[in-house]
C-alpha positions as CSV (number, residue, x, y, z in Angstrom):
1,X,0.0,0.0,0.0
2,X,1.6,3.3,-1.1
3,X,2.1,6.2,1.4
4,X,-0.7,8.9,-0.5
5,X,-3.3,5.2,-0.5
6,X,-2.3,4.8,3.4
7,X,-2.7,9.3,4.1
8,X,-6.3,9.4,2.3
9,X,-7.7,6.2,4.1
10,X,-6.1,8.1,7.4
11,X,-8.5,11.0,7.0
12,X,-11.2,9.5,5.9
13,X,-11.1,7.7,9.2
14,X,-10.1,10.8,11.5
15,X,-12.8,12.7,9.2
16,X,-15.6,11.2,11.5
17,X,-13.7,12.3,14.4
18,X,-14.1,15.8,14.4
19,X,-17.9,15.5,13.8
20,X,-18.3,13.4,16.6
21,X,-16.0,16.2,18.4
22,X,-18.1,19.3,17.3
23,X,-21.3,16.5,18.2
24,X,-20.0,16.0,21.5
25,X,-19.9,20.1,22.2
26,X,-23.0,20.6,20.5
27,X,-24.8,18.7,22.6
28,X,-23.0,19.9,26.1
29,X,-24.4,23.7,24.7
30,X,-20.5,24.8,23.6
31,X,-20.7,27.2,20.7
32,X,-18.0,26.7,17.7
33,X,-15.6,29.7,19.7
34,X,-17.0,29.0,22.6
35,X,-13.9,28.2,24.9
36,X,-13.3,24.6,26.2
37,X,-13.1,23.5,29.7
38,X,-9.7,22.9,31.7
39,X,-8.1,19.4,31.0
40,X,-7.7,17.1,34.4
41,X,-4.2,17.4,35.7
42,X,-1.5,15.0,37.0
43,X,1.8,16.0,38.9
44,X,5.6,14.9,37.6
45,X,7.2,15.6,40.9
46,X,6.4,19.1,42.2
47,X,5.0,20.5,38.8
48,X,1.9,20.1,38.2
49,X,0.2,19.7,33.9
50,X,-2.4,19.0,32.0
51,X,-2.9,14.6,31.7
52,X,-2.3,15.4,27.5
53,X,1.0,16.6,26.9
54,X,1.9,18.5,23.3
55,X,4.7,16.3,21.4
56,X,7.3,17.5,19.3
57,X,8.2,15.0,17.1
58,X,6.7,16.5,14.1
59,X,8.2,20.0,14.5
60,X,11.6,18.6,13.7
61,X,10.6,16.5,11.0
62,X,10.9,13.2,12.9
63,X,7.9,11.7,11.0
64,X,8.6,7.8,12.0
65,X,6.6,6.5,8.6
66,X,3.1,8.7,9.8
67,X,1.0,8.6,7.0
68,X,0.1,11.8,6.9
69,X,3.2,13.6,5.9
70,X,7.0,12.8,4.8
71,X,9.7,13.8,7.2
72,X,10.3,17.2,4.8
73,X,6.7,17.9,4.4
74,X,6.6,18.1,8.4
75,X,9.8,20.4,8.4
76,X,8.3,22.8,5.8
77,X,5.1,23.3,7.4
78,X,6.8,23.8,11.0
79,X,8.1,27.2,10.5
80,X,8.7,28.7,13.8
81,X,5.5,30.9,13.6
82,X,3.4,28.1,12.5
83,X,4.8,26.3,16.3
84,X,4.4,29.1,18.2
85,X,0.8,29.2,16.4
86,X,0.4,25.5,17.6
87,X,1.9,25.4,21.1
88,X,-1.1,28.7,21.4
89,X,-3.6,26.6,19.9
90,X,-2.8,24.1,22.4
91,X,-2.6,26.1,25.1
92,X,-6.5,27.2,24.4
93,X,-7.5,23.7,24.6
94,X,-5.9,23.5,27.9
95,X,-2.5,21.9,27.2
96,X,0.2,23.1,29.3
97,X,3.0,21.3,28.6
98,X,5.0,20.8,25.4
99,X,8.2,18.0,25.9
100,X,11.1,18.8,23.2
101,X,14.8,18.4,22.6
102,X,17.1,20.8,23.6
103,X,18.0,21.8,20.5
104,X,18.7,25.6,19.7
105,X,16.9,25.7,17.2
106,X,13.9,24.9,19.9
107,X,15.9,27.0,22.5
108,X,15.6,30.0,20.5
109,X,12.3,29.7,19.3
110,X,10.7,29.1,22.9
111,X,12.9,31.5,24.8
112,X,11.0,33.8,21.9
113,X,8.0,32.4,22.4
114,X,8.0,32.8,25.9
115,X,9.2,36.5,25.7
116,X,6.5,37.6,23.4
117,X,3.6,36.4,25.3
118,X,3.1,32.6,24.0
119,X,0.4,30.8,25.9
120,X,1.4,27.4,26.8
121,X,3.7,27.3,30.0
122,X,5.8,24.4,30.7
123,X,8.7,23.0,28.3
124,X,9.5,19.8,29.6
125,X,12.9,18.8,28.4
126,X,14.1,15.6,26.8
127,X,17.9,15.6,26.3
128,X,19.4,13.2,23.8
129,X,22.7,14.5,23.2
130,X,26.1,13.3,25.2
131,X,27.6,14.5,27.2
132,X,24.6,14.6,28.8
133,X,24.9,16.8,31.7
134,X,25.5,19.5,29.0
135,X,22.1,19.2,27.3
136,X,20.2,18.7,30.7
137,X,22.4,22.1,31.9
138,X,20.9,23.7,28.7
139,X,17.4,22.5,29.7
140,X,17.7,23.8,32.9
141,X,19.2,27.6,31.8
142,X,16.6,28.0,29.7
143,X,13.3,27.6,31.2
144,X,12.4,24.0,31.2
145,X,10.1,23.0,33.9
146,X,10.7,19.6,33.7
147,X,13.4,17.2,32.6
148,X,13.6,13.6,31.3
149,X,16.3,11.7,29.6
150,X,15.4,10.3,25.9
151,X,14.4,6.9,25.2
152,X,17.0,6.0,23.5
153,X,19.5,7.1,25.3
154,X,18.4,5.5,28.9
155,X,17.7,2.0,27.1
156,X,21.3,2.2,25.9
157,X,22.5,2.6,29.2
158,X,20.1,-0.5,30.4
159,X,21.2,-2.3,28.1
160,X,25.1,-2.1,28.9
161,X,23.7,-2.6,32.4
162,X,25.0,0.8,33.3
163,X,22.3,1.7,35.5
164,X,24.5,4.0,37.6
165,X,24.9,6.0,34.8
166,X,21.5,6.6,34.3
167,X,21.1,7.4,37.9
168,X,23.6,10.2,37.7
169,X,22.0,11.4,34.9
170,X,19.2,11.7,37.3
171,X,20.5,13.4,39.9
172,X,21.7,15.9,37.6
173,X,18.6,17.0,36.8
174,X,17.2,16.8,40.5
175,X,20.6,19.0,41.5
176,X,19.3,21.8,39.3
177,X,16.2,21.8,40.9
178,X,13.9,20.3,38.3
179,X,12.0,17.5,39.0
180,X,13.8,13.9,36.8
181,X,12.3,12.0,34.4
182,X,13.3,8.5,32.5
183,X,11.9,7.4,28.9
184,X,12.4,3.6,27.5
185,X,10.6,1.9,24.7
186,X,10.6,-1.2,26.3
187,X,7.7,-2.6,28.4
188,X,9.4,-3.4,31.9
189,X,12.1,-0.8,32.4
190,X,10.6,1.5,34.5
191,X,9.3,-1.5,36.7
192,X,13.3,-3.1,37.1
193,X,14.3,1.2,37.6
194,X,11.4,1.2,41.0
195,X,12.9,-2.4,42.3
196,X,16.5,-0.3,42.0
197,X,15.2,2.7,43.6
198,X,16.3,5.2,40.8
199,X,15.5,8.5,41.8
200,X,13.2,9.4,39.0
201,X,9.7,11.7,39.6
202,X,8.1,10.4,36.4
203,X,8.2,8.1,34.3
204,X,7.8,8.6,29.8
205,X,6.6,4.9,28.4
206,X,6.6,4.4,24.6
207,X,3.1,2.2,24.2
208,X,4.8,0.3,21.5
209,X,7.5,-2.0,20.9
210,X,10.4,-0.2,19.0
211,X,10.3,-0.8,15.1
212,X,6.7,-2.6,15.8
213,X,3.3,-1.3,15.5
214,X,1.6,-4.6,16.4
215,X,-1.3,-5.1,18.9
216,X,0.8,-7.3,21.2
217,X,3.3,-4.0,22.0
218,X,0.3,-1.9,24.0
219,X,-1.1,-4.9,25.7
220,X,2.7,-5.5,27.4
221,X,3.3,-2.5,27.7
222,X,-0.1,-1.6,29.4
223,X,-0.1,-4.7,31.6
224,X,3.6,-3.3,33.1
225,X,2.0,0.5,33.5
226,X,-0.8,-0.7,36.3
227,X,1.8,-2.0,38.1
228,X,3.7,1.2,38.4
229,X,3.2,3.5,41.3
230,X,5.0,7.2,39.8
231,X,3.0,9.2,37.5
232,X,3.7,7.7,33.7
233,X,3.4,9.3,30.5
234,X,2.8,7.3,27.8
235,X,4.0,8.5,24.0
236,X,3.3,6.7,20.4
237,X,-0.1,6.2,21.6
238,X,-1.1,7.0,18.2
239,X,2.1,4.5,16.5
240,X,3.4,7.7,15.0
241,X,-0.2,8.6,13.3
242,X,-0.6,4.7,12.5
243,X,-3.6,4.6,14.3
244,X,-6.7,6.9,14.3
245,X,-7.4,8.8,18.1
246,X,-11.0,7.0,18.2
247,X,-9.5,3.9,17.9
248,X,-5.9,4.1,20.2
249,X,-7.6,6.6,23.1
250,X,-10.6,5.3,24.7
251,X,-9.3,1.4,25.5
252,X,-6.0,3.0,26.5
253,X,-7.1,5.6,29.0
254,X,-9.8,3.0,30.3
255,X,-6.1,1.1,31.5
256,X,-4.4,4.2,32.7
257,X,-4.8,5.5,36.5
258,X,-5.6,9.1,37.2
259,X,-2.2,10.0,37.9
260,X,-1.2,8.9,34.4
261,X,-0.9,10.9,31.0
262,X,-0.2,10.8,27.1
263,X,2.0,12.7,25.1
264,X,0.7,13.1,21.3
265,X,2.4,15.1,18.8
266,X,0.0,16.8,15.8
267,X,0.2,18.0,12.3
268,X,-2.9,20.4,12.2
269,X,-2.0,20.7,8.7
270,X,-5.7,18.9,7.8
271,X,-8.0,19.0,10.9
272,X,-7.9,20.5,14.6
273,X,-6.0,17.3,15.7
274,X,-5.5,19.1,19.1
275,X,-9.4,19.8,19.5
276,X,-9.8,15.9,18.4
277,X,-7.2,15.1,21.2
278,X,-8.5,16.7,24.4
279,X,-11.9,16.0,23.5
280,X,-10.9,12.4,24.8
281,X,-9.0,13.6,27.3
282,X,-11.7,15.0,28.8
């Protein structure tokens, strides 16, 4: 099945979402403008955010095969007024927390942000870069309100069994005051990082197994969430736009607990994918 086949059948399907959407506040009395209510909240550590966290994934580009757009059509549209145009947009939906790199590129452009009024409040750092104690330094100089370390860096480092790495990774962030995160794309990490003790606030779970969008991935990975007691995030919930929000958010929030969240990047290039998202949430 080609790509453009795979992107028409994906909007066709997430075409009956948004009615259901503008439905669903037609019949609680909302007007089209009217303003939506506040999302529910859960706490990483000491800071507090809305349960649906803004991704970023598709403001750099990093497409992972979604069906909606190529890697280049996502860094075209992306121009740094057309994000400061989303993080708003989510912002009025209730969103309060966006979780991005520490690139300068995304430095600059929400140091500016901030600075010029923008909306949403809380960046929430994910540093992938090594040395790491340089990007998490970065983070923590320039407004992030939050920090976690990457996926794919932390499950190289549980890999090689270097788990004492990854704890002083952690206790760099908590030295500069800002509560610590971990990320992993494998189902029982954070369960093997509570039995060590690792000092982390939060936790960032990707609901599917690396490289595999298959129905078996969520059901592990969900089965290993209930039995975590720190707040979890969960990202890929959609398998990179793989899967249409009607179908991937109902059965997965009926599994998570109150102090859990999901992290969903857009491309609002079609629809109001945000509206679509926290319609759900709430």
């Amino acid at each position: 099945m080609n790509q453009q086949h795979t992107r028409r059948a994906f909007l066709r399907e997430t075409a009956a979402i948004a009615s259901a959407a503008a439905a669903l506040r037609a019949a609680e009395g909302l007007a089209d403008d009217a303003a939506p209510g506040a999302l529910p909240k859960i706490r990483l550590g000491s800071l507090e955010v809305s349960r649906l966290i803004l991704g970023s994934n598709p403001f750099f580009g990093f497409s992972h095969g979604n069906p909606q757009a190529t890697a280049d059509e996502m860094r075209a549209w992306y121009t740094p007024e057309q994000t400061a145009a989303v993080l708003d947009q989510a912002a009025e939906q209730g969103v309060t927390a966006v979780w991005a790199p520490c690139y300068e590129r995304w430095v600059e452009l929400w140091t500016a942000y901030r600075a010029n009024g923008g909306k949403l409040a809380h960046w929430i750092a994910q540093p992938d870069r090594l040395p790491m104690e340089r990007d998490i330094d970065i983070a923590a100089d320039h407004g992030a309100s939050a920090v976690f370390i990457q996926g794919v860096r932390a499950d190289e480092q549980v890999q090689a069994g270097a788990w004492d790495v990854l704890r002083g990774w952690l206790e760099c962030i908590a030295g500069r005051g800002l509560p610590a995160g971990m990320a992993t794309h494998q189902a029982t990490t954070h369960l093997e990082a509570e039995k060590r003790g690792m000092p982390a606030d939060f936790y960032n779970q990707c609901l599917y197994r690396p490289g595999h969008y298959v129905p078996e991935g969520p059901a592990e990975t969900l089965a290993a969430v209930e039995k975590l007691t720190k707040p979890v995030v969960l990202f890929k919930v959609l398998a990179a736009g793989r899967v249409a929000p009607n179908e991937a958010l109902p059965p997965v929030l009926r599994r998570l607990k109150p102090k859990d969240g999901v992290c969903i990047g857009v491309f609002p290039r079609e629809r109001d994918e945000i509206a679509e998202n926290a319609t759900f949430l709430r």
